[in-house]
KOLVEXMI-92455 format. One line per 2 residues: number of its first residue (from 1); their letters; for each residue y negated, z, x of C-alpha. Coordinates in nm, 2 decimals. Each point is the difference from the previous one (the first is absolute). Layout:
<sites>
NUM) A) Y,Z,X; ...
</sites>
This chain:
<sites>
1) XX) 5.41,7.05,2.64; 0.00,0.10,-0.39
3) XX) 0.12,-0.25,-0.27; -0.09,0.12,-0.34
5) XX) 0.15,-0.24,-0.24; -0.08,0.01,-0.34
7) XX) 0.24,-0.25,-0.28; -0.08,-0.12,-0.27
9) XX) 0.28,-0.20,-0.20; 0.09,-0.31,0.22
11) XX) -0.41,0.05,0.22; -0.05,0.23,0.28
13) XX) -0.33,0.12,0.22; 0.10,0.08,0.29
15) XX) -0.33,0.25,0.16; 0.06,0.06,0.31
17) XX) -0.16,0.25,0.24; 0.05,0.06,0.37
19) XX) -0.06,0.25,0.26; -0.04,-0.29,0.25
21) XX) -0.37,-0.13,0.07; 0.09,-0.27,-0.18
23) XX) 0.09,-0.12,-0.31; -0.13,0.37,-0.10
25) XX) 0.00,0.04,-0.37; -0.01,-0.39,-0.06
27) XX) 0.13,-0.09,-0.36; 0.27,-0.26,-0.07
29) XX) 0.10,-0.19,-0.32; 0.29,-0.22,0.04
31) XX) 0.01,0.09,0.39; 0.15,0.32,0.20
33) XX) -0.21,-0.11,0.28; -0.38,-0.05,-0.12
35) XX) -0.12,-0.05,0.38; -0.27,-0.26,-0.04
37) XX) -0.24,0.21,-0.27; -0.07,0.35,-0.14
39) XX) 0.13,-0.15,-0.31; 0.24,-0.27,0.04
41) XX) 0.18,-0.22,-0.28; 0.30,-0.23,0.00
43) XX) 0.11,-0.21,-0.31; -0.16,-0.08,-0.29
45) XX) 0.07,-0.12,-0.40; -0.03,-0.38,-0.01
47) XX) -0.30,-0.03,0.29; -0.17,0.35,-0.09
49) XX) 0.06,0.22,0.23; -0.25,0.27,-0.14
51) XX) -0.26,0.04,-0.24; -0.28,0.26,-0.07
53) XX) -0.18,0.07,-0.32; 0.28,-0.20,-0.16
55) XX) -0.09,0.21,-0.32; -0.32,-0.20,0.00
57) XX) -0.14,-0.30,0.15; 0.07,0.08,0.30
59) XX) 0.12,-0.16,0.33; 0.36,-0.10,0.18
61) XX) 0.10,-0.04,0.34; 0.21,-0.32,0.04
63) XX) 0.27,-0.11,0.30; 0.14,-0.37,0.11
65) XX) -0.32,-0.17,-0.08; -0.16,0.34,0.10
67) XX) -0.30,0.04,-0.33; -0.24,0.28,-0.14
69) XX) 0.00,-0.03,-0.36; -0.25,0.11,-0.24
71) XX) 0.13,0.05,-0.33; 0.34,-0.22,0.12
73) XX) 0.33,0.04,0.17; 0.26,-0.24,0.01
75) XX) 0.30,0.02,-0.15; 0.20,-0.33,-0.02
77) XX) -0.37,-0.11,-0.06; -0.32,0.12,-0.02
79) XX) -0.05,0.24,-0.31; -0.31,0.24,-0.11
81) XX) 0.00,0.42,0.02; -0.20,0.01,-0.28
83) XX) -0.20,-0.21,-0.25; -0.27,-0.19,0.14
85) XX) -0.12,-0.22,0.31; 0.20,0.02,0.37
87) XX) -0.01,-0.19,0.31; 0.18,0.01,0.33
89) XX) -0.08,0.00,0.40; 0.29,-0.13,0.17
91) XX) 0.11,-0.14,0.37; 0.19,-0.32,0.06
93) XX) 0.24,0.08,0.22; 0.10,-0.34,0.08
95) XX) -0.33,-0.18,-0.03; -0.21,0.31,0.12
97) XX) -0.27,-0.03,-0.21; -0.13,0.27,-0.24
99) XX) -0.07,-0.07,-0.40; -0.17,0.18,-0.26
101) XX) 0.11,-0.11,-0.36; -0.11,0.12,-0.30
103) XX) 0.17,0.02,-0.34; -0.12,-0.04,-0.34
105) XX) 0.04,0.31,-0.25; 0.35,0.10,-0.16
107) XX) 0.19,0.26,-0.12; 0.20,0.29,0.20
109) XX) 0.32,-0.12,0.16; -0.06,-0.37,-0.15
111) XX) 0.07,-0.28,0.26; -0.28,-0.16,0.13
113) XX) -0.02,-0.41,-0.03; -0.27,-0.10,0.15
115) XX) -0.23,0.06,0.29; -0.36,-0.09,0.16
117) XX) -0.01,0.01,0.40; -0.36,0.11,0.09
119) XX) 0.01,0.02,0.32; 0.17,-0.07,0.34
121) XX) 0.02,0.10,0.33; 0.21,-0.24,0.27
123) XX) 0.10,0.10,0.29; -0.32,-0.17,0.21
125) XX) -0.19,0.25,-0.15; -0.18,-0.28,-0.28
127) XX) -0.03,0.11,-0.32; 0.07,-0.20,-0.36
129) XX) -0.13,0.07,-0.33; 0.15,-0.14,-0.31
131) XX) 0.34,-0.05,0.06; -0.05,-0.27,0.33
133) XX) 0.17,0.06,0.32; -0.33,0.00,0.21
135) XX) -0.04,-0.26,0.29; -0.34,0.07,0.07
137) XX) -0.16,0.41,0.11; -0.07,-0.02,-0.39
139) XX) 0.15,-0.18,-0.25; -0.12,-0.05,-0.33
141) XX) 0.17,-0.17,-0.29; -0.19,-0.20,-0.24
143) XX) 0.00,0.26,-0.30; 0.01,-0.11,-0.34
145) XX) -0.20,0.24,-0.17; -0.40,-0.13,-0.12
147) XX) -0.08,0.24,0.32; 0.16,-0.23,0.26
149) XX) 0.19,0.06,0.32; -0.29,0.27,0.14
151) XX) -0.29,0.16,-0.11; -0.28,0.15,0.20
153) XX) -0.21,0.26,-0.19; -0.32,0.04,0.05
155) XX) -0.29,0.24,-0.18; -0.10,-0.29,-0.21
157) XX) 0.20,-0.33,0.07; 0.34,-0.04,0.09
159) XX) 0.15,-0.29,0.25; 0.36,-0.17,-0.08
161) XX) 0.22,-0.20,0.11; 0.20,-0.27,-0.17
163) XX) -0.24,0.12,-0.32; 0.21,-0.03,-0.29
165) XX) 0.23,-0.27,-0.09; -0.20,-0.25,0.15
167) XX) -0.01,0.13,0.34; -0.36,0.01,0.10
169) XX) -0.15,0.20,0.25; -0.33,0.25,-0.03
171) XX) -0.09,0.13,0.30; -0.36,0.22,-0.09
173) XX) -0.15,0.31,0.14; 0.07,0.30,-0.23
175) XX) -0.35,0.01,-0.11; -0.31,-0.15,-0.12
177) XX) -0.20,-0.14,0.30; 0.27,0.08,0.21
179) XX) 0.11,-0.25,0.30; 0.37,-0.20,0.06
181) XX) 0.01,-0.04,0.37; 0.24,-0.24,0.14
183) XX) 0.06,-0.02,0.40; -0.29,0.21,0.15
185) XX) 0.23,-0.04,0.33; -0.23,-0.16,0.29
187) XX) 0.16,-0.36,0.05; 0.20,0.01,-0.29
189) XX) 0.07,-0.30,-0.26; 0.03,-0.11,-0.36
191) XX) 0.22,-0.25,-0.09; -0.01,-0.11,-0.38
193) XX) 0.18,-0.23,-0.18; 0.27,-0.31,0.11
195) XX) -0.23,-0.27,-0.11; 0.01,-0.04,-0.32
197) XX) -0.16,0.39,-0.05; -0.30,0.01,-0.20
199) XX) -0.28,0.28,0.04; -0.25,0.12,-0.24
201) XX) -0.33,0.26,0.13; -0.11,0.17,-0.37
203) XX) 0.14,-0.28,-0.20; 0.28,0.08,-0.20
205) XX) 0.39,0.02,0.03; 0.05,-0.43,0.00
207) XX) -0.22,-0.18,0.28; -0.05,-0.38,-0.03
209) XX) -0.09,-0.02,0.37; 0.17,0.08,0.30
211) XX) -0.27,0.26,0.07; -0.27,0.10,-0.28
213) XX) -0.28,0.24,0.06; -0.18,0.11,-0.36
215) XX) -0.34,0.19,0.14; -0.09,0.34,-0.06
217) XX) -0.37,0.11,0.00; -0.10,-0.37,0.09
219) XX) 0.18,0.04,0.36; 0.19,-0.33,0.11
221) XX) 0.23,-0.06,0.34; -0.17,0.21,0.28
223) XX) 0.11,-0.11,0.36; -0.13,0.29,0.27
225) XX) 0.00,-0.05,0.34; 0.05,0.41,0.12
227) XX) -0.06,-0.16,0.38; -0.38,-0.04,-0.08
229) XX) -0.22,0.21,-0.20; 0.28,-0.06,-0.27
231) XX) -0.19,-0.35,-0.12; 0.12,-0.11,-0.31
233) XX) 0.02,-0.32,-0.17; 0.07,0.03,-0.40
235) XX) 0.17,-0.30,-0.26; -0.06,0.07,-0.31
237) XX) -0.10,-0.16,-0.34; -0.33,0.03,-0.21
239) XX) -0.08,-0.05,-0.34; -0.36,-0.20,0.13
241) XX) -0.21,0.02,-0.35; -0.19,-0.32,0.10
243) XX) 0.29,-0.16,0.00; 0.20,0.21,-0.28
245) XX) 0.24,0.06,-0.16; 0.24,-0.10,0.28
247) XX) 0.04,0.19,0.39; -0.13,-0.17,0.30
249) XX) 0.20,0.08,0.33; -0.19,0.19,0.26
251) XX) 0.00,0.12,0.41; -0.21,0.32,0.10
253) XX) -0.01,0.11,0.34; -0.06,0.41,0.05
255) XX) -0.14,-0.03,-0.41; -0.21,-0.25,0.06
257) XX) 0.06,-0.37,-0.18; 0.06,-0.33,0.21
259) XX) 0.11,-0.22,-0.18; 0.10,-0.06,-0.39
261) XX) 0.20,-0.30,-0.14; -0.06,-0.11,-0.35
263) XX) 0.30,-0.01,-0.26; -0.12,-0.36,-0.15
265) XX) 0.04,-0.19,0.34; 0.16,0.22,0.28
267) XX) -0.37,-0.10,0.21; -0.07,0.24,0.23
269) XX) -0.35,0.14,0.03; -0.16,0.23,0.26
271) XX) -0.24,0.27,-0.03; -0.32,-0.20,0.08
273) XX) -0.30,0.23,-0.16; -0.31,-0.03,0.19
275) XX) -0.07,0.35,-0.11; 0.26,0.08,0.21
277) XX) -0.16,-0.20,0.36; -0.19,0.07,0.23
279) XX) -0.16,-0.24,0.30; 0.03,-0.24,-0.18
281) XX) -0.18,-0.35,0.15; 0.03,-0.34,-0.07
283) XX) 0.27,-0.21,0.21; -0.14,-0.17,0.29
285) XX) 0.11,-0.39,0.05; 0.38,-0.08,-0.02
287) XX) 0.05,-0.37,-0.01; -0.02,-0.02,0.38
289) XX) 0.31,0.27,0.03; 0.18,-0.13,-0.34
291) XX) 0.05,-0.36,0.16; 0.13,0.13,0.35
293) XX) 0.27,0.17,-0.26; 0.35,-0.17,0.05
295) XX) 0.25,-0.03,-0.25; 0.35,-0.01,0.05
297) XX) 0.33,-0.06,-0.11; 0.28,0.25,0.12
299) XX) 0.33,0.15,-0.05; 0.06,0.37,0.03
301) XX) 0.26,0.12,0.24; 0.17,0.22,-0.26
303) XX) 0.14,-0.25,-0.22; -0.16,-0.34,0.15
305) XX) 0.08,-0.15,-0.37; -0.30,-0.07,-0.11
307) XX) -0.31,-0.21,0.11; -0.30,0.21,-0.05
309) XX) -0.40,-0.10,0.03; -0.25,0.26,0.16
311) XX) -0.12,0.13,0.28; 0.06,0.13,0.29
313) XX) -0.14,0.42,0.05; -0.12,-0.08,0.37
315) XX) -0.19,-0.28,-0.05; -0.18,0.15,-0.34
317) XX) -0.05,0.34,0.22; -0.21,-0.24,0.25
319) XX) -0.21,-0.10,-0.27; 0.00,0.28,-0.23
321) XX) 0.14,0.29,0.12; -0.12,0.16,-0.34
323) XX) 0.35,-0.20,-0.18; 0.25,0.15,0.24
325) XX) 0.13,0.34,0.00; 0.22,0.10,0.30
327) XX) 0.27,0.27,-0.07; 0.30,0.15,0.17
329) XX) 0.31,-0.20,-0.02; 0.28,0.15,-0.17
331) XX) 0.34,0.00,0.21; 0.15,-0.35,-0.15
333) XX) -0.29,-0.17,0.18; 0.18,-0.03,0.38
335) XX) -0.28,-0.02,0.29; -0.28,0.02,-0.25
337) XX) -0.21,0.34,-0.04; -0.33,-0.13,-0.11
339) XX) 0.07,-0.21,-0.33; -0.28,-0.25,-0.16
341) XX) -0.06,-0.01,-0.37; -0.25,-0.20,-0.18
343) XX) -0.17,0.07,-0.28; 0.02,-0.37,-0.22
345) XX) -0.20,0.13,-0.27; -0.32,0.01,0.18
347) XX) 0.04,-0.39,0.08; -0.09,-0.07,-0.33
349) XX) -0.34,0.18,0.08; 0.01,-0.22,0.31
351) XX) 0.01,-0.29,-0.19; -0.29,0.07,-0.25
353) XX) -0.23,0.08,0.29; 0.07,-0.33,0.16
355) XX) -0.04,-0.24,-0.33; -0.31,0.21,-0.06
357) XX) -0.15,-0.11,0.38; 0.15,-0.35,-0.04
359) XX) -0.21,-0.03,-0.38; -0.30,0.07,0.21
361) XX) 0.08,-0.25,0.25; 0.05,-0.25,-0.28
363) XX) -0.30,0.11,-0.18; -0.22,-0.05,0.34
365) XX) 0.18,-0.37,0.05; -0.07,-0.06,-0.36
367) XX) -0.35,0.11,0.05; -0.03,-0.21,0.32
369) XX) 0.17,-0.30,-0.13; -0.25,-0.01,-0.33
371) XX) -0.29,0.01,0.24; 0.17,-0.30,0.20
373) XX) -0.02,-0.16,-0.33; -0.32,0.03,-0.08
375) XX) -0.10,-0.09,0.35; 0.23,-0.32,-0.08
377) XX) -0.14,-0.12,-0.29; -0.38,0.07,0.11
379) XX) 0.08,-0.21,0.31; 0.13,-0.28,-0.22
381) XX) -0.32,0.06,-0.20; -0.21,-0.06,0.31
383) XX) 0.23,-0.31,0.07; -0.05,-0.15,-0.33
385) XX) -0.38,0.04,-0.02; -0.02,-0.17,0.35
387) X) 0.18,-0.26,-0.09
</sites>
């Protein structure tokens, strides 16, 4: 083994170089026996145990809280090589997490007083930024600048989060007609607000409503039914110039129009144009069927709080079949898969038809009871004359 050792004042390098496989020509500072490293260094001036490009900005090697510096080293504190910004990269030995904090400019050699943490690395592998000791994968602190806690550039528009001061959110696509798509997962869910969250479709940054829906291009609520031919049925609102200069409310299936309500009255009214029929013949007799009709009072099942008057969807099916729709039962309906439902608004149609044939029964009594009094009175005639 060879030992050069080379002295300088009270510091030494010791460079050692051996004929043994190993530590061949490893180099020592502050150690005869540099076994762990080509270059190998013990001690150090305050926490800095080397530093290259010390002429410069350049960087330091740093033990007992083991830290790169960059434009630092520690010496009783943190100082500056040169004029200008620094930071530092260092391990936690005890806590075992990893920092980077950054400095603010100063002068060569000058102490540094103050610090910004930018980011942090715990031991679980998450990751903070902005000084926070992260408790999530990432953790982000709110941020104080107008920029917010994160920005996500785009080519055009930018998403934040925790927007300025106030805290809002943007979440947009980075460009013009671009799409935000939230959940795309089969059988995933949204869940918004605690109840007391209000939501607002193209309407502004402070909803009235708990959900408000402004339209775009005249398009309302669509509800599509991708099981079956994708059927739609569309709410939406329509400035009706007949009745302007407020919206009526109205229901189109597949871009076709049911049914509008009027804004003066909240009456209902069907789509009833005889352009529109077809086979279209005069109703036969009703009165016979419209008096085997029984009415009833019931209580639903359900909630069995309230006496109600009507009918019942059997019966009417006996006699009508054209009032009662059958449909499938959803689940909450135990034992029942075929379910009634009547359609009350036609009984008002019902009920026209039959004081129409009961007029003409009165108008034939009438008739017949004028001719019994003219027959009367001639017969009285007769009697008088006779007598």
């Amino acid at each position: 083994m060879k030992k050069i050792l080379f002295l300088a004042g009270f510091n030494y390098i010791f460079l050692f170089v051996s004929a043994q496989p190993e530590p061949a020509n490893n180099v020592g500072i502050g150690t005869s026996t540099p076994t762990r490293a080509k270059l190998e260094v013990h001690g150090a001036v305050g926490s800095t145990s080397a530093i290259f490009g010390g002429e410069s900005s350049g960087i330091s090697l740093q033990r007992n809280w083991p830290a790169i510096g960059f434009n630092h080293y520690n010496n009783n504190g943190g100082k500056y090589m040169s004029n200008g910004f620094a930071a530092a990269q260092f391990l936690d030995p005890n806590g075992g997490y990893i920092a980077f904090d950054m400095y603010p400019s100063g002068a060569s050699n000058g102490t540094i007083t103050s610090s910004n943490r930018a980011l942090l690395l715990s031991t679980e592998g998450r990751v903070g930024v902005g000084g926070i000791y992260p408790v999530a994968s990432l953790d982000v602190a709110r941020g104080t600048s107008n920029e917010g806690a994160a920005v996500f550039r785009g080519t055009t528009y930018n998403s934040y989060f925790n927007y300025s001061l106030s805290e809002n959110t943007y979440i947009r696509p980075g460009k013009a007609n671009g799409k935000v798509i939230i959940n795309d997962v089969p059988g995933g869910q949204i869940a918004m607000g605690d109840g007391s969250t209000k939501v607002s479709l193209n309407n502004g940054l402070n909803p009235y409503y708990s959900l408000e829906i402004r339209q775009v291009d005249q398009r309302g609520l669509g509800l599509i039914d991708p099981t079956h031919l994708y059927d739609t049925w569309e709410i939406r609102t329509f400035l009706n110039s007949i009745y302007a200069p407020h919206s009526d409310l109205e229901l189109d299936f597949n871009g076709t129009r049911k049914v509008i309500i009027l804004h003066e009255d909240g009456e209902y009214y069907n789509v009833s144009d005889g352009r529109l029929k077809t086979n279209i013949q005069k109703a036969p007799s009703l009165i016979e069927k419209i008096l085997q009709l029984q009415p009833v009072t019931y209580k639903m099942k359900s909630d069995g709080l309230s006496t109600k008057i009507g009918f019942i969807a059997q019966e009417v099916k006996q006699l009508f079949p054209e009032l009662v729709r059958v449909t499938h039962a959803p689940g909450n309906y135990e034992g029942i898969n075929d379910l009634h439902l009547i359609n009350y608004s036609s009984f008002g149609v019902l009920a026209i038809k039959a004081i129409q044939e009961q007029q003409q029964m009165i108008e034939v009594i009438n008739k017949e009871i004028e001719l019994l009094k003219e027959q009367n009175k001639m017969l009285l005639q007769l009697i008088k004359n006779k007598n």
